[in-house]
Structures are given as C-alpha cells and as structure tokens.
KEKE-3310 file (N, C-alpha, C; in steps of 0.2 Angstrom, whole numbers, plus 5000, padded with zeros to 4 digits):
npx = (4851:4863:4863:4856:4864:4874:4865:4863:4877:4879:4871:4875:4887:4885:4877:4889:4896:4889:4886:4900:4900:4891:4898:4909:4902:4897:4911:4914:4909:4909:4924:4922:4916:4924:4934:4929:4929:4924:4915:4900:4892:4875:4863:4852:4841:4829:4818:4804:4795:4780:4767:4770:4780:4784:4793:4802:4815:4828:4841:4853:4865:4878:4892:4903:4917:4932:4946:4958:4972:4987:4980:4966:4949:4937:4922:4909:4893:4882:4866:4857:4840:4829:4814:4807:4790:4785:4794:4811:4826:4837:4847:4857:4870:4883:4896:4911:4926:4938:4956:4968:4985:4994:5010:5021:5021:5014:5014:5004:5001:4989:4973:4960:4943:4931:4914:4902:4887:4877:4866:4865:4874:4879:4887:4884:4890:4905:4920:4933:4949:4962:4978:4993:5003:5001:5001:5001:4999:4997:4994:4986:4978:4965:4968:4968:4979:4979:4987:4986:4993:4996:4993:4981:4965:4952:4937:4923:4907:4900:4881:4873:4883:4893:4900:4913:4923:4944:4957:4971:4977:4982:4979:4976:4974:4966:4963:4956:4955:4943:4942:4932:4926:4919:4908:4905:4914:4925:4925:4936:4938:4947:4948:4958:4958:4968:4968:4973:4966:4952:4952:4948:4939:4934:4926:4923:4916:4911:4901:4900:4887:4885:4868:4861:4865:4869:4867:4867:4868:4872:4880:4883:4893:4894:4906:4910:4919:4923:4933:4931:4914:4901:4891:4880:4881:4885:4903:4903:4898:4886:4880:4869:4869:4857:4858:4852:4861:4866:4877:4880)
npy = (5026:5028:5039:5035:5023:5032:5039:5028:5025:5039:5039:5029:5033:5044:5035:5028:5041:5044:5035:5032:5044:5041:5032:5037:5049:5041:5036:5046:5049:5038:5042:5055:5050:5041:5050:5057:5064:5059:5046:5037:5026:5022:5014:5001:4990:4981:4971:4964:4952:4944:4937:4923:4930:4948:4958:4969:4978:4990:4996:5008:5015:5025:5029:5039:5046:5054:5059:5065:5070:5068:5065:5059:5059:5052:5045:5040:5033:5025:5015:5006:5000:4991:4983:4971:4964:4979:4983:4992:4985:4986:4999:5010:5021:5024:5035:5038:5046:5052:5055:5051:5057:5053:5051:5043:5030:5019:5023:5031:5045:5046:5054:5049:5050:5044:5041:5033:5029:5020:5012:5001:4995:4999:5011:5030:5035:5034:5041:5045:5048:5048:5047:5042:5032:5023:5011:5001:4986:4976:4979:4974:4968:4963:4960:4968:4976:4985:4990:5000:5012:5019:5032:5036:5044:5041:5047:5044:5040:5031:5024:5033:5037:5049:5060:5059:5049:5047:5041:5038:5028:5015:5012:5001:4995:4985:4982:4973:4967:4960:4956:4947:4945:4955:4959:4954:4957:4953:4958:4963:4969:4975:4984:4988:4995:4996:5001:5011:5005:5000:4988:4985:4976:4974:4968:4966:4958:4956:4953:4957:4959:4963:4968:4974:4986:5000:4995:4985:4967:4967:4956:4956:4953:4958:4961:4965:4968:4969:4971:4975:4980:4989:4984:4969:4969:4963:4956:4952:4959:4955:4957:4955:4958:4962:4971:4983:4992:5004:5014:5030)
npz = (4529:4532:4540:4551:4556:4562:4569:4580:4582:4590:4601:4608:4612:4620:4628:4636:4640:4650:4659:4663:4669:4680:4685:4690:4699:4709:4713:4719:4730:4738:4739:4747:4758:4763:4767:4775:4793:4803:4812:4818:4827:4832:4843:4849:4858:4864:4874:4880:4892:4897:4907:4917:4925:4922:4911:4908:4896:4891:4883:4878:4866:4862:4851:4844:4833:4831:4817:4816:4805:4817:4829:4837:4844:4854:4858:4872:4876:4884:4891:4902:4907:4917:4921:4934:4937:4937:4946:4945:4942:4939:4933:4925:4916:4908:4903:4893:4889:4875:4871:4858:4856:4843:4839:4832:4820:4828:4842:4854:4863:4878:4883:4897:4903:4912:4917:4929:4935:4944:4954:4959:4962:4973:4973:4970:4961:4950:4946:4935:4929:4919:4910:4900:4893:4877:4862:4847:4846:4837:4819:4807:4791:4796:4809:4825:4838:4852:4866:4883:4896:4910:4924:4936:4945:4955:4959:4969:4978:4990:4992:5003:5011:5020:5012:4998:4991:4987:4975:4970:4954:4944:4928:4916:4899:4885:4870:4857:4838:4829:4810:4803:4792:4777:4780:4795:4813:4827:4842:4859:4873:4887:4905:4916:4935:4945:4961:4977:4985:4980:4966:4950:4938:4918:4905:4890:4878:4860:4846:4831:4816:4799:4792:4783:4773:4783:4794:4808:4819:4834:4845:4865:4876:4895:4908:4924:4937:4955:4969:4982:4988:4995:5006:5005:4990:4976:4969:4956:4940:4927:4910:4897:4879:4865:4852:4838:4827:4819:4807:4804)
capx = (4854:4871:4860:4853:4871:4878:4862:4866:4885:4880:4867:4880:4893:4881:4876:4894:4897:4880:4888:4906:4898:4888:4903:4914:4902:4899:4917:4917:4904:4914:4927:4923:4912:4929:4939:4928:4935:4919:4912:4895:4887:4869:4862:4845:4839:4821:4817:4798:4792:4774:4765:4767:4784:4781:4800:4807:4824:4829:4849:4856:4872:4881:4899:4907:4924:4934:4950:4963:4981:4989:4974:4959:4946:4932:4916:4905:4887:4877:4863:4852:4837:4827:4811:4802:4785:4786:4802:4815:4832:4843:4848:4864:4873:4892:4898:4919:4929:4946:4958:4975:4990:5000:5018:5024:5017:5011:5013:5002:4999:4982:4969:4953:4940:4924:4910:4897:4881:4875:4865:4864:4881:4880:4890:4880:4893:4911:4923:4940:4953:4969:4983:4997:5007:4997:5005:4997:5006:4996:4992:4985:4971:4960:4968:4971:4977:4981:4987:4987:4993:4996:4993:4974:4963:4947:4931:4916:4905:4896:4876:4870:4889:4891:4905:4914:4929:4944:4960:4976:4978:4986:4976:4978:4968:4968:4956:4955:4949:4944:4938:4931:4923:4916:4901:4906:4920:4923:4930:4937:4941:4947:4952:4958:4959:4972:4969:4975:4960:4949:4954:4942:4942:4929:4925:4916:4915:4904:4901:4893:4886:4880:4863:4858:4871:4873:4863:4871:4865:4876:4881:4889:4893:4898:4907:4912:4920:4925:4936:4928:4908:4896:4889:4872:4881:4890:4908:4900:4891:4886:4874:4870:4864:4857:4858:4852:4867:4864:4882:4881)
capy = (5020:5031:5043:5028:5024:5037:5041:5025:5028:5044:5036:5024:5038:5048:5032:5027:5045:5043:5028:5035:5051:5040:5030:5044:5052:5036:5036:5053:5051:5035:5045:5057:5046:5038:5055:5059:5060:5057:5039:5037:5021:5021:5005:5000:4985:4981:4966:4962:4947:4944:4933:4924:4937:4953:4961:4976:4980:4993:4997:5014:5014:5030:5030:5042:5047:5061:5057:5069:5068:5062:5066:5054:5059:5047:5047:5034:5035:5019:5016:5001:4999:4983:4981:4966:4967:4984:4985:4994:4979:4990:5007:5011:5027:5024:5039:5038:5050:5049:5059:5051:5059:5048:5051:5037:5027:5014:5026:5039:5047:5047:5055:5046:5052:5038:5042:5029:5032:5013:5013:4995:4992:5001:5018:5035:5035:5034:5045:5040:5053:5045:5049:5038:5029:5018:5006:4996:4980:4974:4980:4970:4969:4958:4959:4976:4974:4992:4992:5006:5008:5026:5032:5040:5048:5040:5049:5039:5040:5025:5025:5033:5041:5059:5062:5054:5047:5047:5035:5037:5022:5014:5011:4995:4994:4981:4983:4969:4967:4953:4957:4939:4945:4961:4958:4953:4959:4954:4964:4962:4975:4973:4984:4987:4999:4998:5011:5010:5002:4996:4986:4984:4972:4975:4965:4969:4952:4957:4949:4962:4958:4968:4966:4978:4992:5003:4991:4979:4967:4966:4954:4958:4950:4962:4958:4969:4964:4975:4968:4980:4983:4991:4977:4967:4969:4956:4957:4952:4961:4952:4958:4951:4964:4961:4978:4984:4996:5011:5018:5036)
capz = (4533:4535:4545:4557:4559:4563:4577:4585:4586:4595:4607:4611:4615:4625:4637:4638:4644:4654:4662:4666:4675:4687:4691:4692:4704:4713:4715:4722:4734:4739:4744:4753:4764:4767:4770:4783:4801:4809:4813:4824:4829:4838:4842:4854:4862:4870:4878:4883:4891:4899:4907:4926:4927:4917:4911:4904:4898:4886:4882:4871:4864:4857:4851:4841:4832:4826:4819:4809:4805:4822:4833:4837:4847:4854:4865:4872:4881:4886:4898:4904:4912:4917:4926:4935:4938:4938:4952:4943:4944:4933:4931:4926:4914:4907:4899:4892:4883:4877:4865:4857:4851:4840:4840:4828:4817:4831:4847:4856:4870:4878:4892:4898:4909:4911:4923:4929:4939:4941:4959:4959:4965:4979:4974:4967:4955:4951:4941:4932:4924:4917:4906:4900:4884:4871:4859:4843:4845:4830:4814:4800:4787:4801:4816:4827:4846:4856:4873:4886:4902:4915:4932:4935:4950:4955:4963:4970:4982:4992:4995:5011:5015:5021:5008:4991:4993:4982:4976:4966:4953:4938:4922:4910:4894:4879:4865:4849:4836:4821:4805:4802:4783:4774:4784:4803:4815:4832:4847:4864:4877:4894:4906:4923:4936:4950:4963:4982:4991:4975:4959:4945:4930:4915:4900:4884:4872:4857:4839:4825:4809:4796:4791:4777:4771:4787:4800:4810:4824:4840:4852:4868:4885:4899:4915:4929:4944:4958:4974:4986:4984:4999:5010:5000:4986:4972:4966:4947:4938:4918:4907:4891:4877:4857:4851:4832:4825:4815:4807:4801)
cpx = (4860:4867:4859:4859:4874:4872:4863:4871:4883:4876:4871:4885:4889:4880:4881:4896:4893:4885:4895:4904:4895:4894:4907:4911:4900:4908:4918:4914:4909:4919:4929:4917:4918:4935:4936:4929:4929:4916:4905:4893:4881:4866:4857:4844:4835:4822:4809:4795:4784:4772:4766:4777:4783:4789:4803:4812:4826:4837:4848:4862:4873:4887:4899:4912:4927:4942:4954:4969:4983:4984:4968:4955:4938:4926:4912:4903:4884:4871:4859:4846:4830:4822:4808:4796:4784:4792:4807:4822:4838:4842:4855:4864:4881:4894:4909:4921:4937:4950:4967:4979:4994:5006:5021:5017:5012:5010:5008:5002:4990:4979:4963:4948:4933:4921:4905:4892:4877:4873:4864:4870:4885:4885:4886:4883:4899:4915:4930:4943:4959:4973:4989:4997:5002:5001:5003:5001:5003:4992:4991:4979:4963:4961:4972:4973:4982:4981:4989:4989:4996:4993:4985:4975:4955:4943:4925:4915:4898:4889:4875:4880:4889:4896:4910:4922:4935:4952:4965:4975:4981:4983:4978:4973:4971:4964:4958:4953:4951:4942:4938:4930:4922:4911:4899:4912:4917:4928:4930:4941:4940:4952:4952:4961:4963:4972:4971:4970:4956:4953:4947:4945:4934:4931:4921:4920:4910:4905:4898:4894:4882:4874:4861:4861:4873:4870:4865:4868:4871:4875:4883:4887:4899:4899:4913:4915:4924:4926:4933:4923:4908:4891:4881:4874:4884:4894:4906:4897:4891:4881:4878:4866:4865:4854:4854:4858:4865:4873:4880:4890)
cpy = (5023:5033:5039:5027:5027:5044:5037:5025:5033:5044:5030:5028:5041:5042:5029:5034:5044:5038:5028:5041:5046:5034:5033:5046:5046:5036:5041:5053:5044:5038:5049:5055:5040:5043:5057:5058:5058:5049:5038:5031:5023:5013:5006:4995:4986:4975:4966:4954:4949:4939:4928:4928:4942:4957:4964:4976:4983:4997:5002:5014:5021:5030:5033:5044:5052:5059:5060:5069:5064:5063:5060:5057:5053:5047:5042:5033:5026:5021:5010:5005:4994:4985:4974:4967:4974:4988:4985:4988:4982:4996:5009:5016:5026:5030:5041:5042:5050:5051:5055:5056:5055:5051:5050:5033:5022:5016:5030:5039:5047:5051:5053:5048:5046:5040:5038:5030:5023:5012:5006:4991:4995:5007:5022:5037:5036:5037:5044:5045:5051:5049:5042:5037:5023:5015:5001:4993:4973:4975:4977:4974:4966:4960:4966:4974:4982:4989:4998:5007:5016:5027:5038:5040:5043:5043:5044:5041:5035:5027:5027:5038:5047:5060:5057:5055:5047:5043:5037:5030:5019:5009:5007:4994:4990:4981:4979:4969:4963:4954:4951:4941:4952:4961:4957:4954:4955:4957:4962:4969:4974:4978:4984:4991:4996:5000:5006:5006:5000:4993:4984:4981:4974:4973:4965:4963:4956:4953:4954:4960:4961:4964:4969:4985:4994:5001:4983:4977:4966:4964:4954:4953:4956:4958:4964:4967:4970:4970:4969:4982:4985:4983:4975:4970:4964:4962:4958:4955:4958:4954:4956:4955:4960:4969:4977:4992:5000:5016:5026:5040)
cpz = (4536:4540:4552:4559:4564:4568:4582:4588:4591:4602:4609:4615:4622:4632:4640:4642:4650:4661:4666:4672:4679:4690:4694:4699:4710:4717:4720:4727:4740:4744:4748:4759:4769:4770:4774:4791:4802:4806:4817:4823:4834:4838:4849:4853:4866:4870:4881:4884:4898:4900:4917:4928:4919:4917:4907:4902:4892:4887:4876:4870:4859:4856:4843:4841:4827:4825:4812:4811:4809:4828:4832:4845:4849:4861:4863:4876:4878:4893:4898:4910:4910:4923:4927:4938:4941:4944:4945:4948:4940:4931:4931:4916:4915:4903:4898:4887:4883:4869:4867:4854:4850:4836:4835:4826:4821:4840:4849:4863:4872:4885:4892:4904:4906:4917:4925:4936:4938:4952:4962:4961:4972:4979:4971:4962:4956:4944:4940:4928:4924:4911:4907:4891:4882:4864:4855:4844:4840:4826:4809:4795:4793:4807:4819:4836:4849:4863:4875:4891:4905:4920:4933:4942:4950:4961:4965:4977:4984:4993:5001:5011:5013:5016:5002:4994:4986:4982:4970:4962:4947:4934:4918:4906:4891:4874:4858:4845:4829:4819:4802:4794:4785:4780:4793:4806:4821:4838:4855:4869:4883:4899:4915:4925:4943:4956:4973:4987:4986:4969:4956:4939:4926:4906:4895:4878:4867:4849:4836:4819:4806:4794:4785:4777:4779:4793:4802:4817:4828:4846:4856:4874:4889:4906:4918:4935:4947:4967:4979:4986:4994:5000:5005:4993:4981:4970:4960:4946:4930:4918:4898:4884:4869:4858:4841:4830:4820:4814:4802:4801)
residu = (UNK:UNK:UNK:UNK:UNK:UNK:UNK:UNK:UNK:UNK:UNK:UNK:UNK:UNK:UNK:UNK:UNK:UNK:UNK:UNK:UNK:UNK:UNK:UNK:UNK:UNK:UNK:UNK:UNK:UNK:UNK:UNK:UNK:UNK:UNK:UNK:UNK:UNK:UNK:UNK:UNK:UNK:UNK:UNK:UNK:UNK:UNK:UNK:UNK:UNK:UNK:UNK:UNK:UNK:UNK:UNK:UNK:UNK:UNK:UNK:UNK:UNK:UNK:UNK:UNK:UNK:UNK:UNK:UNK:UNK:UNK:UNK:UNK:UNK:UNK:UNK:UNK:UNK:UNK:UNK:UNK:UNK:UNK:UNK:UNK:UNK:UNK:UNK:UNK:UNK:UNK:UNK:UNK:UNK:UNK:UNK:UNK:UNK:UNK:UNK:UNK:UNK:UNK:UNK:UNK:UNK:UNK:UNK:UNK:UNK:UNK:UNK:UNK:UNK:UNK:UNK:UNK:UNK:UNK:UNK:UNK:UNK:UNK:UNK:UNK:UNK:UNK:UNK:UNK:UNK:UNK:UNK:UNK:UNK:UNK:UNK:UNK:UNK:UNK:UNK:UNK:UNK:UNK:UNK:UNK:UNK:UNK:UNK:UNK:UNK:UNK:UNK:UNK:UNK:UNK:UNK:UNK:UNK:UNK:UNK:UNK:UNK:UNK:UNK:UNK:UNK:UNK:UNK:UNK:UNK:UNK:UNK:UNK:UNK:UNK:UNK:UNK:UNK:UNK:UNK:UNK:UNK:UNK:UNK:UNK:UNK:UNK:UNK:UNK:UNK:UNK:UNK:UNK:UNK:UNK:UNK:UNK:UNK:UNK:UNK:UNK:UNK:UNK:UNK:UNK:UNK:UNK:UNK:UNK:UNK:UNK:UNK:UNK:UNK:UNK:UNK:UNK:UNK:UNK:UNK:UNK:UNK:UNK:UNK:UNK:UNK:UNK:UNK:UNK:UNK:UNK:UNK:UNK:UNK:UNK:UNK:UNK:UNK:UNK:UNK:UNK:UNK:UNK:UNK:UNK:UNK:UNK:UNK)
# end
C-alpha cells in the first residue's frame, strides 16, 4: 500500500511537471510571436455572378510591417480587377511604402512614396514621393489616431499624352483606429494631396473580424475623388471590397 502511495505521489509530480513545461513553452512561444517585428496581412476577394449579366471581380491585398526600436517600416500592394461580360471594367494596381522615424514617444518623422497604375481614370499611372512630421494625437487601449502632414512631388502621365507631367504638393494623412472587442477593430484613413494644378482626397472605411485564430473577414468602402480627371472621366471613384484576411 505504502508502495502504491508513494507511485501515485510520483505520477502526480511528474504530470504536474508535465503540465508546467507545456505552459512554460506556451508561454515562450507566446512571446516571441509577440517580439517579432514583422506583421503581414494577405487577404483575397472573388466575386462571380452568372446569368443575363455574367461578372468577375477579384481584389489582392498584401501589407506588411517591420518595426524595431524607433523605426517602423511598412509596405502596401493591392490590385482589382472586374469584368462584364467579358469586357474588362476595372484594372487597377496600388502599391505604398513608407518608413517612420520616431523621435519622442508620440512624434516621427516620415517618407512616403505610393504608385498607382489604375487605366480607368484616364492616367497610365501616377507616382507620389513625400516627406514630412507625424504626430499620434491618441493613444489608448482602443483608440489610436496619427496625423501626418509635409510637402511631396507628384509624377503622372494622362492617356494618349506625348509626355508625364509633374506638380509640387502638400501631403495630409489621418489614420484611426477602434479596437471594438478581442475579435473586431475598425479603421479609418483619409488622405489628401494638394498639388498645384490637382488635389486628391481618398477614403478607406473598413470593419474587420476575426473569424478563426489568424483568419479575418474584411469590410471596406473605398472613395477616391480627384478635382481634375482626363475628359469621359468621373471625379468619384467607390469600390466596395469583402476580403478573407490571412495574418502571418
């Protein structure tokens, strides 16, 4: 009986050990999944309808994030494209990149270059290289709001024209964002360009919720407006995207 005792005591001990080591490495795995600088979200959107109109439309999302000490780096590729009855109604390529330096606990400095190739708006593409001061004007547990604001250069070149034309300008961003629960944020970013002969405003609404550990769906509303387009063209441009989210 002592014996039996004194085998259970020690099969107790053992699963107790047993049981401390997988939280221990839980824990450890835990952490460095949270000291890692890098961040990547991918996320896709199809769309098929059939029948007396036949319509395509397939959206890609890449962002990621590199962020150590007082350094943040970020890069951000999208692209749409939409057919009807086989006539191509959307093609478009956004690609953004952009490194802070923070200074102070709530200051940085930034530079931004964005490129867009979107042939539906009547230019072959337009290219944007800025610099300038940045500002969290709040930090919480829920709520985050950065503004931005400095003096950039913009390239573009209109369809059909013998040569790309180009424009001094002055860069205002604002980027939000709610941590409604564990499980849902939402986020708002607006910015605006400036420049001597165009201005441009641009609006990215989205809602995201997790759905199963590291898979999120995503709502967005996009809006575009541009004071100056290429004749047969609209100021507006809104697109309406449900994405599935992939964080690695």
């Amino acid at each position: 009986m002592k014996n039996n005792r004194v085998f259970i005591s020690a099969s107790l001990v053992l699963a107790a050990s047993a049981v401390h080591a997988a939280d221990d490495c839980k824990c450890e795995e835990e952490e460095q999944k949270k000291a890692s600088p890098w961040t990547t979200t991918a996320g896709l959107g199809y769309v098929n309808t059939s029948g007396n109109t036949n319509t395509d439309s397939l959206t890609v999302r890449f962002d990621t994030a590199y962020e150590i000490e007082d350094w943040k780096h970020e890069a951000h590729f999208e692209t749409l494209k939409a057919s009807t009855d086989d006539v191509t109604t959307a093609d478009r390529k956004l690609l953004t990149a952009q490194t802070n330096y923070k200074y102070s606990p709530r200051d940085y400095w930034f530079g931004n270059l964005a490129w867009e190739d979107d042939r539906f708006t009547g230019f072959e593409y337009q290219a944007v290289v800025s610099i300038g001061y940045g500002r969290k004007l709040i930090v919480s547990e829920r709520h985050n709001l950065d503004f931005e604001i400095g003096p950039g250069y913009r390239n573009f070149k209109v369809e059909g024209a013998p040569s790309s034309e180009d424009e001094y300008l002055l860069r205002t961003a604002g980027k939000y964002k709610w941590k409604i629960s564990d499980y849902s944020d939402f986020s708002q970013d607006l910015l605006g360009n400036f420049g001597e002969d165009q201005t441009e405003w641009r609006s990215v609404t989205a809602l995201r919720t997790s759905i199963y550990q590291n898979l999120a769906l995503r709502l967005a509303y996009n809006v575009r407006y541009l004071d100056k387009v290429p004749v047969g063209n609209e100021n507006y441009d809104r697109t309406t995207t449900i994405t599935l989210d992939y964080t690695f």
